[in-house]
C-alpha positions as CSV (number, residue, x, y, z in Angstrom):
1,X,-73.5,-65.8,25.7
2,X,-73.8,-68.5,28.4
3,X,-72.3,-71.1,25.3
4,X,-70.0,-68.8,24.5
5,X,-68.2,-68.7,28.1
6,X,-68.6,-72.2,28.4
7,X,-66.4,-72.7,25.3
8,X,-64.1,-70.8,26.0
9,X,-64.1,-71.8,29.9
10,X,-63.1,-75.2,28.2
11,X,-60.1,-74.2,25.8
12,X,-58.5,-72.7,29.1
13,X,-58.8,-75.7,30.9
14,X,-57.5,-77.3,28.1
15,X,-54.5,-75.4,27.8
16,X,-54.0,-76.2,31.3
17,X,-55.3,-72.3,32.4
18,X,-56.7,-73.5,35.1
19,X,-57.2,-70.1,36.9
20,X,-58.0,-68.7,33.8
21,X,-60.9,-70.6,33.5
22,X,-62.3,-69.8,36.7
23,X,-61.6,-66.4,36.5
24,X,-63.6,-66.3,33.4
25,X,-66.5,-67.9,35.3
26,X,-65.9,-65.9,38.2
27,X,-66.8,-62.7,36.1
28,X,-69.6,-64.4,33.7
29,X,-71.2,-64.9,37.2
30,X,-71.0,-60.9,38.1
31,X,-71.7,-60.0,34.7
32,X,-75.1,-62.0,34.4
33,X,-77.0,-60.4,36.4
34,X,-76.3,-56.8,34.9
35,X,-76.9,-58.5,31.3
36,X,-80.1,-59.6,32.6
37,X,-80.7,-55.8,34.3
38,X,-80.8,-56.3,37.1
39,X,-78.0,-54.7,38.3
40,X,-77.2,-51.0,37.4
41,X,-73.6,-50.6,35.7
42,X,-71.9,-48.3,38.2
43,X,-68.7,-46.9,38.8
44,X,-68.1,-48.9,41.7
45,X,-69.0,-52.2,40.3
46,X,-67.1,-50.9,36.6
47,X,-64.5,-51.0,38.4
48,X,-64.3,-54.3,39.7
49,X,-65.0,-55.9,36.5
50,X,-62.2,-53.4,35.1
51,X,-60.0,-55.7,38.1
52,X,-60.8,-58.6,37.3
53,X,-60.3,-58.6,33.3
54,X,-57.1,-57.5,34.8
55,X,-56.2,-60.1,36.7
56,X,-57.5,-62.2,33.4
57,X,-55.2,-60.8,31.4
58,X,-52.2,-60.8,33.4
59,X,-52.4,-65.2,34.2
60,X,-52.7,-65.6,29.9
61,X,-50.0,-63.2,29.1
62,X,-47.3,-63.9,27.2
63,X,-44.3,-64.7,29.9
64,X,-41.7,-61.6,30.3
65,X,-38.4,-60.9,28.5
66,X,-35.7,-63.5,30.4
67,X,-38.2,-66.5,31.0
68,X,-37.4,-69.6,29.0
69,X,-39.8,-71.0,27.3
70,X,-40.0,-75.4,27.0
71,X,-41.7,-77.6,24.7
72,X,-44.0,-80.0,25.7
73,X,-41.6,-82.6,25.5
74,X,-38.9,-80.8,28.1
75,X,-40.7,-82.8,31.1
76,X,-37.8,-82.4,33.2
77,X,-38.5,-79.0,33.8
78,X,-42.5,-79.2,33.8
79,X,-43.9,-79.3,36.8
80,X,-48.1,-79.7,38.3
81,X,-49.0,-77.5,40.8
82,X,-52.0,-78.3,42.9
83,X,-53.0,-74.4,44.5
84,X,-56.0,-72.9,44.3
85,X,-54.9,-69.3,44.9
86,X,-54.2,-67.7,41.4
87,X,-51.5,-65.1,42.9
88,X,-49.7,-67.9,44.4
89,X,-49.4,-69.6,41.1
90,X,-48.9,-66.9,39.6
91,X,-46.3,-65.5,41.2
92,X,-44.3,-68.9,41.7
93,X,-45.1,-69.2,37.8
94,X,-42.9,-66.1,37.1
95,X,-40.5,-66.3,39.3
96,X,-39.5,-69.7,38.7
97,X,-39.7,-69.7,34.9
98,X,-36.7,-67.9,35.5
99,X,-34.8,-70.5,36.4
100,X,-36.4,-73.0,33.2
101,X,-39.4,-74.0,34.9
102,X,-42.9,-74.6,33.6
103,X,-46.2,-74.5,36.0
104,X,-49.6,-75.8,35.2
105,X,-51.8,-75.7,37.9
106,X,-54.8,-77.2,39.0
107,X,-57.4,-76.3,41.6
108,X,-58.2,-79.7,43.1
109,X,-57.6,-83.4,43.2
110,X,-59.7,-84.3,39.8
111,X,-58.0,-81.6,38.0
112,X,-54.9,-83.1,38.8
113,X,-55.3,-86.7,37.7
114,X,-57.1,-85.3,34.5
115,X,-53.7,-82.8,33.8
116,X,-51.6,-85.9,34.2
117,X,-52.9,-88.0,31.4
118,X,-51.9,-85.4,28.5
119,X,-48.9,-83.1,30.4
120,X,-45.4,-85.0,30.9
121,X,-45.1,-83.5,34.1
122,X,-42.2,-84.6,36.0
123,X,-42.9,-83.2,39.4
124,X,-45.4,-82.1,41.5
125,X,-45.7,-78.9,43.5
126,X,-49.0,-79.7,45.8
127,X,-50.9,-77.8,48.7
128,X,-50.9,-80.8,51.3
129,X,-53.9,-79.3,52.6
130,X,-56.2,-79.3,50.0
131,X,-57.4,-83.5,50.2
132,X,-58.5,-82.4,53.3
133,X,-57.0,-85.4,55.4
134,X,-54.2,-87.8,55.8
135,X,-56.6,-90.5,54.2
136,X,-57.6,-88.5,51.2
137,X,-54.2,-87.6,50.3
138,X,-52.5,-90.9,50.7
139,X,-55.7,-91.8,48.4
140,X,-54.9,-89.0,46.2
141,X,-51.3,-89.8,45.9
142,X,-51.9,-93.4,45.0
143,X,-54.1,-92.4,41.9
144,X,-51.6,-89.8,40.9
145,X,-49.0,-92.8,40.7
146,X,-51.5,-95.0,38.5
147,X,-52.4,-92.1,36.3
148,X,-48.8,-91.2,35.6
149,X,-47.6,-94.8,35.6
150,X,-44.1,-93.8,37.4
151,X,-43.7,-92.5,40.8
152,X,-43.6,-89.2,40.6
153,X,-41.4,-87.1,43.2
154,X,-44.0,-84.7,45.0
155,X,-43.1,-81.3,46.9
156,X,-45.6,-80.6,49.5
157,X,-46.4,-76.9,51.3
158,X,-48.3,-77.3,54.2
159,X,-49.3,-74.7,56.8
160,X,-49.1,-77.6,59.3
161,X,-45.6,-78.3,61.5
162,X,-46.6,-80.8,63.8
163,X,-45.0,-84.3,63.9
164,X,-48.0,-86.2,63.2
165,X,-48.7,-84.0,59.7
166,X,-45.1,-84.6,58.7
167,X,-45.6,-88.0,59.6
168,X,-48.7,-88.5,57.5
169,X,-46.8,-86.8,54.3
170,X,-44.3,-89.0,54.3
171,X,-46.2,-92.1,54.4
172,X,-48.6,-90.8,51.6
173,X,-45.0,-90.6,49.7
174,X,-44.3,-87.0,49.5
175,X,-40.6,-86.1,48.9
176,X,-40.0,-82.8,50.1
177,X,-42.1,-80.6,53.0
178,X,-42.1,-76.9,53.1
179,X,-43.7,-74.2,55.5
180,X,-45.3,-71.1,54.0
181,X,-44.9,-68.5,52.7
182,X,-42.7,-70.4,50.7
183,X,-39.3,-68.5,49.0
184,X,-39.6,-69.6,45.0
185,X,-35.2,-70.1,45.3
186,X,-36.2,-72.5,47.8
187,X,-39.0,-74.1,45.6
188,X,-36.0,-74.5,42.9
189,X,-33.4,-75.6,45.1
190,X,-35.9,-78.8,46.8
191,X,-36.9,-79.4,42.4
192,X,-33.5,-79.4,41.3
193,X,-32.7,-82.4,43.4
194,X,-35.7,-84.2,43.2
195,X,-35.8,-83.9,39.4
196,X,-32.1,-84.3,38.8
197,X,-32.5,-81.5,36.4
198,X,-28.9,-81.9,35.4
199,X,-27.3,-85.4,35.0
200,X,-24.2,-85.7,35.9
201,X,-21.4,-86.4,33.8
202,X,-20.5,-90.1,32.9
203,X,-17.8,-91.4,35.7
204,X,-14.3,-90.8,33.9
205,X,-11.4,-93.4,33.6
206,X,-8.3,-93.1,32.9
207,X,-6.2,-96.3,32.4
208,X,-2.5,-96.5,31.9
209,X,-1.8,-99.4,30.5
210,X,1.5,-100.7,28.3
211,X,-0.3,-103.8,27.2
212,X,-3.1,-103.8,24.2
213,X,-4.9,-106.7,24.7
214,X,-5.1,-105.9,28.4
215,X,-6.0,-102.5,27.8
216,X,-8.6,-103.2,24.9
217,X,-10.3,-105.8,27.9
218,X,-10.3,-103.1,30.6
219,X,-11.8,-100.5,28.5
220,X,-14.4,-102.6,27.1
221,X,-15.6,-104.1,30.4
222,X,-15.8,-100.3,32.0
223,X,-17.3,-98.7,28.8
224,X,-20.0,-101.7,28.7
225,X,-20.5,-100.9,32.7
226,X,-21.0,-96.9,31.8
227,X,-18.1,-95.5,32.2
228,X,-15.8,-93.5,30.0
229,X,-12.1,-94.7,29.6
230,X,-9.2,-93.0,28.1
231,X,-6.8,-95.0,27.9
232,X,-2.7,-94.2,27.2
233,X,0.3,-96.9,27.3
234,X,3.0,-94.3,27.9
235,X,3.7,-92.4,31.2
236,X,4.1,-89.6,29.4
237,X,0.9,-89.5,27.7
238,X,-0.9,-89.9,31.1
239,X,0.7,-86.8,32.2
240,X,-0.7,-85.0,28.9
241,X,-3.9,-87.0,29.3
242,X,-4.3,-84.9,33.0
243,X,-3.6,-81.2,31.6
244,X,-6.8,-82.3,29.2
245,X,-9.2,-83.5,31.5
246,X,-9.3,-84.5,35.1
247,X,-10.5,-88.0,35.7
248,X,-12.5,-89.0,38.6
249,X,-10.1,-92.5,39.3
250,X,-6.6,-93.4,37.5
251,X,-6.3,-97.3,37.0
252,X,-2.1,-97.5,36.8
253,X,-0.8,-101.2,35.4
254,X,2.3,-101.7,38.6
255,X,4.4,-102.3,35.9
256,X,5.6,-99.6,32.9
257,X,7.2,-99.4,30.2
258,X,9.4,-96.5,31.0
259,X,8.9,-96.4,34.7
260,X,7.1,-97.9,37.6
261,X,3.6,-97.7,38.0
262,X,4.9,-96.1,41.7
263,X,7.2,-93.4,40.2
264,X,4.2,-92.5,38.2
265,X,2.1,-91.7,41.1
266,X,4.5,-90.0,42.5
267,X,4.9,-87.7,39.9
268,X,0.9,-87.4,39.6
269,X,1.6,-86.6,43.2
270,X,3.8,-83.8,42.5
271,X,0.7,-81.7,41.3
272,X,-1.3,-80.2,43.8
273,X,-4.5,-80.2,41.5
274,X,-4.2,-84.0,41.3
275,X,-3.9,-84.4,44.9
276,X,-7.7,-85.4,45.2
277,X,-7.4,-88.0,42.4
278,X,-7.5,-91.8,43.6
279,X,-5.0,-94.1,42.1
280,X,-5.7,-97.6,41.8
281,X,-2.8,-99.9,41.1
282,X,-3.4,-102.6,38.5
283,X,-1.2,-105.7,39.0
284,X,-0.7,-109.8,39.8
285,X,-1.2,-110.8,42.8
286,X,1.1,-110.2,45.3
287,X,2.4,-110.5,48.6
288,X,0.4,-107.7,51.5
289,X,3.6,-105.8,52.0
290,X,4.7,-105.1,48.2
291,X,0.8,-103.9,47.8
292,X,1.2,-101.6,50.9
293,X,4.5,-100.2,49.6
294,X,2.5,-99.1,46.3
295,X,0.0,-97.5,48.1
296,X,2.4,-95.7,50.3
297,X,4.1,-94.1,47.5
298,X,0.6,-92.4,45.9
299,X,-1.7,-95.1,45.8
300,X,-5.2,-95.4,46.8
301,X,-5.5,-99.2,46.4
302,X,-4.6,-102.0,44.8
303,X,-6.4,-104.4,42.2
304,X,-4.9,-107.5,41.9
305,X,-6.1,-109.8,38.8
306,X,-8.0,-111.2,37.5
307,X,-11.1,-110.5,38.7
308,X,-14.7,-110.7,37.3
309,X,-16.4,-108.5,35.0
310,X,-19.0,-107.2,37.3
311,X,-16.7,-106.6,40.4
312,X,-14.0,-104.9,38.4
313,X,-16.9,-102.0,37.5
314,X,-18.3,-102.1,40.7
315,X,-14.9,-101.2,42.2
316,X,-13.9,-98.9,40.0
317,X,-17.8,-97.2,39.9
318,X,-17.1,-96.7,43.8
319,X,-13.7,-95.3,43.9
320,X,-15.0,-93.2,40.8
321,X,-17.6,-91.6,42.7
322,X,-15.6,-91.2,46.2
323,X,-13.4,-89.7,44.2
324,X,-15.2,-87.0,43.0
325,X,-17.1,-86.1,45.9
326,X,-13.5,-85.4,47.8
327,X,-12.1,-83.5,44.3
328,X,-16.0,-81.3,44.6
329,X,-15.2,-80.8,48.0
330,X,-11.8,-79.8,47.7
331,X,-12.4,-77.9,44.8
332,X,-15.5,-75.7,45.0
333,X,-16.9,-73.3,47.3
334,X,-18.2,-73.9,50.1
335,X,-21.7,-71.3,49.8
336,X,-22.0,-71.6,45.6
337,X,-20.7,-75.0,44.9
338,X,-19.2,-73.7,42.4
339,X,-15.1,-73.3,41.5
340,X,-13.0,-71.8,43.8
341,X,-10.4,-69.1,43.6
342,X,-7.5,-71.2,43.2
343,X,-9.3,-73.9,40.7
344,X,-11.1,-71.0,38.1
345,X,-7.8,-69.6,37.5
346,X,-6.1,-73.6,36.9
347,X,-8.8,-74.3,34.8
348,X,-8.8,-70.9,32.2
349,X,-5.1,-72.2,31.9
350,X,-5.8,-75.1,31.0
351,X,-8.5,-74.1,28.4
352,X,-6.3,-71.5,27.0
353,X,-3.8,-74.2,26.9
354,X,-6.2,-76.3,25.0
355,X,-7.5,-73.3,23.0
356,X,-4.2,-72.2,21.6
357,X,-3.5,-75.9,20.8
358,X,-7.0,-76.0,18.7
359,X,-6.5,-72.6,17.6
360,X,-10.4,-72.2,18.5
361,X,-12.1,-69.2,20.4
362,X,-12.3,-68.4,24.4
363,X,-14.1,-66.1,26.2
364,X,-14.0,-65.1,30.0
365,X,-15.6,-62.9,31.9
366,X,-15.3,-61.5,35.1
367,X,-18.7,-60.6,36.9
368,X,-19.3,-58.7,40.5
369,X,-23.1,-58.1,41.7
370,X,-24.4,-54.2,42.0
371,X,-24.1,-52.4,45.4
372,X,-23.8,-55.4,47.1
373,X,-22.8,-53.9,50.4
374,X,-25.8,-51.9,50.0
375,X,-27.7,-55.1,50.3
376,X,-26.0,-56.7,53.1
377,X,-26.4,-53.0,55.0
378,X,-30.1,-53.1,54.3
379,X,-31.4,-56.4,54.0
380,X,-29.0,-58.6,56.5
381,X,-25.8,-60.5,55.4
382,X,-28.1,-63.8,55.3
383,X,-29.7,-62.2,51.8
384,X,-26.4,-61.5,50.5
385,X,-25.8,-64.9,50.8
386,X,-28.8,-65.8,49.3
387,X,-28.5,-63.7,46.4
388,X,-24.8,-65.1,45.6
389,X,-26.3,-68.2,45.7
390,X,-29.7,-67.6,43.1
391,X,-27.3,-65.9,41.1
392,X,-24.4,-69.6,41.6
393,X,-28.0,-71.1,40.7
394,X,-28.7,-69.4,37.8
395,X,-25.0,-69.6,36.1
396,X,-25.7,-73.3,36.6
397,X,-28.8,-73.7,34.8
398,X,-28.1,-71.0,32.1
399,X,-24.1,-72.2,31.1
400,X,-23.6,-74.8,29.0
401,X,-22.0,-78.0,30.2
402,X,-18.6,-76.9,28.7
403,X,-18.5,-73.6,30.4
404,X,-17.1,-72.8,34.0
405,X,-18.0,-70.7,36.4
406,X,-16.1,-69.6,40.1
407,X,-16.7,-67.6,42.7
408,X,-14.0,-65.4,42.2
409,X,-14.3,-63.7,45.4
410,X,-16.4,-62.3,47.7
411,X,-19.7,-61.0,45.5
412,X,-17.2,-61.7,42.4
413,X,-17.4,-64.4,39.9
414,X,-15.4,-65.7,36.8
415,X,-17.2,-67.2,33.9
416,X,-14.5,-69.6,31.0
417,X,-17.0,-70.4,27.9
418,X,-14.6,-72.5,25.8
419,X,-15.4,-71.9,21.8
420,X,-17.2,-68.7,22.4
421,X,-15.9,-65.1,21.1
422,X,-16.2,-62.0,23.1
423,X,-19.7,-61.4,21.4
424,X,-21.0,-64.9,22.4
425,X,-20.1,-64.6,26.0
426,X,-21.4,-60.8,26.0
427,X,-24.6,-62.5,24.5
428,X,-24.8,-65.2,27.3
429,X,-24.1,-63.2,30.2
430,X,-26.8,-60.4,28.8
431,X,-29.3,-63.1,28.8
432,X,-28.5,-64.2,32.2
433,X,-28.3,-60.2,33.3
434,X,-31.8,-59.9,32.4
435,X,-33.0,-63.0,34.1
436,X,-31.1,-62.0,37.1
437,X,-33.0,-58.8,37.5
438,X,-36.6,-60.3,37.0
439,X,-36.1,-62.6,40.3
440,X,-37.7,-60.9,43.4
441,X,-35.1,-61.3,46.1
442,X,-37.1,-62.1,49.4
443,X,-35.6,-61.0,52.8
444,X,-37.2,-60.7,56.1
445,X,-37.5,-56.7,55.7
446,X,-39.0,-56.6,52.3
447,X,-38.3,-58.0,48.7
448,X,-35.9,-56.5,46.5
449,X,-34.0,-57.1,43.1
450,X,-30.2,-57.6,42.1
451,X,-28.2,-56.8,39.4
452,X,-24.7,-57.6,38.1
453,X,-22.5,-56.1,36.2
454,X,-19.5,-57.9,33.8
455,X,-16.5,-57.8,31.6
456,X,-15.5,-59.6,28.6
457,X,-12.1,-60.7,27.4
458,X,-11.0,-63.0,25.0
459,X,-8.5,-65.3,22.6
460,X,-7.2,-65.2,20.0
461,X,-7.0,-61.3,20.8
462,X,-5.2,-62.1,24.2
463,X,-3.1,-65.3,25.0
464,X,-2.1,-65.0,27.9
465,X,-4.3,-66.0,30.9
466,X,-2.9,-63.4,33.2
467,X,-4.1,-60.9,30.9
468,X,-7.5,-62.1,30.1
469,X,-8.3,-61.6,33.6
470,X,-6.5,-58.4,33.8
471,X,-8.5,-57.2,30.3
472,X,-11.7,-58.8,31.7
473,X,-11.7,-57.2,34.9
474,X,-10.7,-53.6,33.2
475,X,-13.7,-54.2,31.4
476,X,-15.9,-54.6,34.3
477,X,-14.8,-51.7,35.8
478,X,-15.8,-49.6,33.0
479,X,-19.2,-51.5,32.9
480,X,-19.3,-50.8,36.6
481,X,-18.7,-46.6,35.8
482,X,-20.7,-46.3,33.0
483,X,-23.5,-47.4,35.2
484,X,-23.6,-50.9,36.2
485,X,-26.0,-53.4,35.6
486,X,-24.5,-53.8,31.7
487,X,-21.9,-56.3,30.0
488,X,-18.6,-54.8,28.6
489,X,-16.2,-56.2,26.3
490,X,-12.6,-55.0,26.6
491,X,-11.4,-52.8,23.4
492,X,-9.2,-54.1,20.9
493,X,-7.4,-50.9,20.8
494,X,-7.0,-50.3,24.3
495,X,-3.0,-48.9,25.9
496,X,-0.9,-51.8,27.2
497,X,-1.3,-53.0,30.5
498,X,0.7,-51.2,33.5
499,X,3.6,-53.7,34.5
């Protein structure tokens, strides 16, 4: 019997069950002396082995209908977690496989070096109290780096607020510090940065340029520096370039074929939307004034040739990346970070635009959160926020790169998944319904859950991007009085919209 345990004691660990395991000695250790008989099998002591094969099977379960499950190899969304209280882990285990992450936890320092020579983790989650001291966690720390062979990014919760604790943490190397009880949104929020869970998209050029040789020279030297160039030689083009895509820099040659370089920008300038976009001018060198008068017209700056490889990508890497922190922060909203009003209903334009031209499927969907005002009445407008946001959070993380997603309005939100039918998107959002519902929302009065309702519309059964979001948000309402908390898609057959 004693062998037995021991075995499987072993296969937990092994799994990374950590509190598993010692569950299962926990309750060989109750159970031995009754086998032996020396303890009399009672109700009272029934039914705390009845609690505690209870609590065994609930940390080996199979995970709940909405959590994503990763392979092994997914170690950007694995993460250690030194804790030894089992409902800690076990409740940060559920909550935040809901939002793609995977926990394995350990109970102490040796248990964590051990997990990190077979488990990709790439994070850690650790109690900073557990080494016991400053010294044994900087020791621990160090051992952690030589046993993973990287520096890991490491999330410490510590019960401690004092200066000199916060102090000591960041010397041993720990990223991120955090108070208990710890909210799991926050624990996602502080992993999401340190992890990068989601690159970001490759910087994006676009070069207008009359001249082939020069143009073939440009985009090879910012393609080989990791950037993405499209380049056009026609004014024109660039124009139809910009209702595709919107670039994070425009290098203009000074001199067009049709037009000047200026007259361009000006036009560029013409289009609110492309306000945000820096312009870089492209030209010989010339005298200060003539380079300010570019710039005055729509410019940004000017680059006057030729110039070396490395600067040239250097240049345009940092206008590149100024430029799309301004566009973000013109462009998004402020709580969500994700599209505004104004930009979700550009950009389903311009994907319908681009749908109708590909003669390829679009789906959007207008979603609004349950009795929301019932929330803000009872747990404080500061959850509301915070339920907007897991929900911003979970759109995120659940979407595919493709897809867009605005806050609409309010607790309202629009959803544009390009080359998706009505079914696909209904599929999507059900998924990410049913996720939604599963996260405990924590607020200083209690814990609660959310749910959203949403409705589907779609081409090539409407073109017309007025009436998807009419159709969409008909559809919601239904969804909304046939009981919320569900995913309608508008019918085919339905009466013509009221003018």
């Amino acid at each position: 019997m004693v062998q037995l345990i021991e075995v499987f004691t072993k296969r937990l660990q092994a799994a990374g069950l950590e509190h598993a395991a010692k569950l299962v000695q926990n309750l060989s250790h109750k159970l031995a002396p009754a086998a032996a008989g020396q303890e009399h099998l009672g109700p009272e002591f029934l039914m705390h082995i009845a609690k505690d094969l209870e609590a065994l099977r609930s940390s080996i379960e199979e995970p709940a209908d909405g959590v994503i499950l990763l392979s092994d190899q997914d170690a950007r969304h694995q993460i250690l977690v030194l804790e030894q209280s089992y409902d800690i882990v076990n409740q940060l285990s559920r909550e935040m496989g809901l939002f793609g992450y995977r926990l394995r936890s350990v109970v102490d320092g040796d248990g964590l070096i051990a997990a990190l020579l077979d488990y990709p983790a790439n994070a850690i989650i650790m109690d900073l109290d557990a080494p016991g001291s400053a010294e044994a966690l900087t020791r621990l720390l160090v051992q952690v780096r030589d046993s993973a062979g990287r520096l890991l990014p490491v999330l410490g919760v510590s019960h401690n607020d004092d200066f000199q604790t916060r102090l000591n943490a960041v010397r041993a190397g720990v990223a991120s510090y955090l108070i208990p009880p710890v909210d799991p949104h926050d624990l996602v929020m502080e992993l999401d940065l340190l992890t990068h869970r989601r690159e970001p998209d490759r910087l994006h050029v676009l070069l207008v340029e009359p001249s082939v040789a020069r143009a073939n020279n440009y985009c090879g030297i910012l393609e080989d520096g990791g950037l993405e160039v499209t380049a056009v030689s026609q004014p024109e083009k660039a124009l139809t370039a910009l209702q595709e895509f919107s670039p994070d820099v425009i290098l203009m040659a000074m001199y067009l074929d049709e037009c000047t370089g200026a007259e361009l920008a000006r036009i560029i300038r013409q289009f609110p939307i492309h306000t945000s976009i820096p312009i870089v001018f492209l030209g010989p060198r010339t005298a200060m004034d003539q380079q300010l008068d570019a710039i005055g017209v729509g410019g940004d700056d000017f680059l006057s040739g030729p110039t070396h490889a490395s600067y040239l990508v250097r240049f345009v890497r940092i206008r590149a990346e100024r430029g799309r922190k301004l566009r973000s922060l013109m462009l998004t909203d402020n709580l969500t970070g994700l599209l505004n009003h104004t930009c979700t209903k550009e950009q389903l334009g311009k994907e319908l635009a681009r749908a109708i031209r590909r003669q390829t499927p679009l789906a959007f969907a207008m979603v609004d959160l349950d009795d929301f005002k019932a929330v803000n009445d009872t747990y404080g407008h500061p959850a509301g926020d915070r339920v907007i946001k897991t929900l911003a959070r979970l759109f995120k993380q659940r979407l595919r790169r493709s897809d867009y997603v605005g806050r609409y309005g309010g607790e309202e939100f629009a959803v544009i998944m390009p080359e998706s039918t009505a079914e696909d998107g209904k599929r999507t959002l059900d998924e990410i319904r049913i996720a939604f519902g599963r996260i405990s929302q924590i607020a200083l009065n209690g814990t609660f859950q959310a749910s959203f309702s949403a409705g589907v519309a779609a081409f090539p059964e409407i073109d017309d991007s007025t009436d998807l979001m009419y159709w969409a948000d008909q559809a919601l309402y239904k969804a909304k009085q046939t009981g919320r908390n569900r995913i309608v898609i508008y019918e085919v057959g339905a009466s013509k919209r009221k003018s």
